[in-house]
N, C-alpha and C positions, 0 to 999 in steps of 0.2 A: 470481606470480599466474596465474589459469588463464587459457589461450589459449580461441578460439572453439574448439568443437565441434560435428562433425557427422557427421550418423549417415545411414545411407538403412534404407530401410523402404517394404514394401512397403504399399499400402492399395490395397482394394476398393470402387470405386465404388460407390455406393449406387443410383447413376443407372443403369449399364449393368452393373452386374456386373464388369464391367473390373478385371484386380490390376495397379496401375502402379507406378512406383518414385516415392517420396518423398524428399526434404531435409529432415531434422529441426535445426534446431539446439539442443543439449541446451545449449551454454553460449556466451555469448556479450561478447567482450571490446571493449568499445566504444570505448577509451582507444587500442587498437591497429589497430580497427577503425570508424574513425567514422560510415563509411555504415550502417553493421546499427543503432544506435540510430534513426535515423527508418523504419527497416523493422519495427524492434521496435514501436513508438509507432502506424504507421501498422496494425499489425498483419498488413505483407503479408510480412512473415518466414514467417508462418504459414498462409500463403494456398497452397493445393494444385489444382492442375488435371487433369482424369483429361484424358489426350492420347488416349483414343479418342472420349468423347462430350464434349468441353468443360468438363463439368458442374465448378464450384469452389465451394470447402467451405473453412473455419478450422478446421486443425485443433489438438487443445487434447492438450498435454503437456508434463510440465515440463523448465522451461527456468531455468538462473540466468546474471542480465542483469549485467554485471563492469562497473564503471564507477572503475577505476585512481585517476584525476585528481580525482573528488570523492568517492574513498573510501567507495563503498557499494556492495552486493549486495542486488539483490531475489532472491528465487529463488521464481516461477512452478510452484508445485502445486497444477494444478487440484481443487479442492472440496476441499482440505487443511481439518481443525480441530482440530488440536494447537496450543499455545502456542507448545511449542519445537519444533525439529526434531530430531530421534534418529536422526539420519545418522553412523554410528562413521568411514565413510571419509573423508565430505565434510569432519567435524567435524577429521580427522588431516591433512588435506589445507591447511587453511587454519588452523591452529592457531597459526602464527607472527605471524597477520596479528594487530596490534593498533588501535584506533580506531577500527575499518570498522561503519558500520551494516551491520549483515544481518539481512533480512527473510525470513520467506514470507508469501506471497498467494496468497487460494485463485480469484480473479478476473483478466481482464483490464482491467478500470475501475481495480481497484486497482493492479493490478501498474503501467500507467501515471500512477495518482497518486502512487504513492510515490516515481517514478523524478523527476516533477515537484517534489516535496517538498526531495526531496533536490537534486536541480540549482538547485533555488533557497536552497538554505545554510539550509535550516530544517531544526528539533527536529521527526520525523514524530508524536515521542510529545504535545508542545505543539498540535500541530497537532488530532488524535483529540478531545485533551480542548476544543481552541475551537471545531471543529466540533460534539462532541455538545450542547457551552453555546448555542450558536447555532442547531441542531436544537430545540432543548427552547422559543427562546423563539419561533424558527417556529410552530412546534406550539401554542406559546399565542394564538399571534398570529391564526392559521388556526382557533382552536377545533375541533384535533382531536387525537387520543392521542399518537400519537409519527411521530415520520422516523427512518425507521431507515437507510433508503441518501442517501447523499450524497458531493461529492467536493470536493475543492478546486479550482477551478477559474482562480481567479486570483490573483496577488499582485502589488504595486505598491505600492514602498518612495517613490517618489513624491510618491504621493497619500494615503502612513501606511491602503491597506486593503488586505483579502484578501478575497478573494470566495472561496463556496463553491455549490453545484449541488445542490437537493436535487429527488427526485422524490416527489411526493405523491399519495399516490392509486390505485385500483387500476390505473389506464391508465398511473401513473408521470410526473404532466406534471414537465417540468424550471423548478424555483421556485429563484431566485438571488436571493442575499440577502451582501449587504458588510458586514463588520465593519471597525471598527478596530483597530488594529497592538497597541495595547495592551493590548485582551485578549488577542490571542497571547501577551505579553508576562507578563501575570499567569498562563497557563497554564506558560507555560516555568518562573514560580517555582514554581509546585505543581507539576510534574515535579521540581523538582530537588530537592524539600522530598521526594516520598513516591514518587519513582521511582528512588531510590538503587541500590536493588540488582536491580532489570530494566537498569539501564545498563549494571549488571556481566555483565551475562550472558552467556554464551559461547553459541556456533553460532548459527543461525538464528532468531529468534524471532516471534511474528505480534503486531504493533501496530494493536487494530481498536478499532471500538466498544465491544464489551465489555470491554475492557482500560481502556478510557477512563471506562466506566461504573463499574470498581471503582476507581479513581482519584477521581474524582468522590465518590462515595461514601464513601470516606474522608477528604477534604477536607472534607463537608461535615459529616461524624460527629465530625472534629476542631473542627472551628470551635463542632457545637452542646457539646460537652462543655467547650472553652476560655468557653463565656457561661456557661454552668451552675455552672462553679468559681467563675467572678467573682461569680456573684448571691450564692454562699455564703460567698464571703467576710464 
């Protein structure tokens, strides 16, 4: 499995003009390296300081987050919108591996929800489709059109709910709404019923809304064609 990597790089301050040197970490193995997962999450892996004026910036480039022990890969491509990833090396490099979720994300909101997904021993594709179910009856609830951003926020086997974080509005306020366990639970079967061959999938692949929306869509296209045979019975 791949070790951390890191690269230097120079970047020019925006503030002073300054070119200083940088720490990139292009990959990083958490299993071997435990402190880099709360630097990754806190986001100060990525935190840059120019040493002649102070001035500190996030800076945004992709990075894949290794996590050995629960068996999964985010891999961090800012403003990415492909499905899959069409990496020939990365794809020869990790071809032996079997089991492992591997994602890309084109955000850091998500890239730290999926890493949460997964440390909490959940289906991320189960997950898309309870979150958009739960989006939709936000949206009813609020009488407005749609919630398009949202995140998983909590889960507590517990208390049988997950909480999810959505923002509404043009200001984006943050609207948290708990489901229960169940519904996840009905989404995990309609994953497993009409996401057969996205499980199969080899390299990288991106698990969002819109994947959760064609999923949905066909669930619900099955359902109305399975009443329509019946009536014609």
């Amino acid at each position: 499995m791949a070790e951390s990597n890191i690269i230097k790089k120079r970047v020019v301050c925006p503030k002073c003009d300054a070119s200083t040197e940088a720490t990139l970490y292009t990959s990083v193995n958490v299993t071997n390296h435990k402190e880099l997962r709360d630097q990754a999450l806190s986001e100060s892996l990525f935190k840059w300081t120019c040493k002649k004026c102070g001035y500190t910036a996030r800076l945004t480039y992709p990075m894949l987050y290794n996590d050995m022990k629960k068996r999964f890969m985010v891999y961090l491509i800012p403003k990415i919108d492909h499905f899959q990833l069409a990496d020939k090396a990365l794809e020869e490099e990790f071809k032996t591996l079997k089991h492992i979720n591997k994602r890309i994300v084109p955000d850091f909101n998500t890239f730290k929800e999926k890493i949460f997904i997964f440390e909490s021993g959940l289906d991320d594709m189960a997950v898309e489709l309870t979150k958009l179910a739960i989006s939709e009856a936000v949206a009813r609830k609020l009488k407005i059109h749609e919630i398009k951003e949202g995140y998983l926020s909590m889960y507590n086997t517990e208390n049988n709910t997950m909480g999810f974080t959505f923002f509404i509005g043009e200001n984006k306020e943050p609207y948290v709404q708990s489901a229960r366990l169940e519904i996840y639970g009905k989404s995990v079967s309609v994953v497993n019923e009409l996401a057969v061959k996205d499980k199969k999938l080899k390299g990288f692949v991106r698990i969002d809304r819109e994947w959760a929306e064609n999923i949905l869509y066909r669930y619900k296209r099955g359902r109305q064609v399975a009443r329509q045979n019946k009536e014609n019975e």
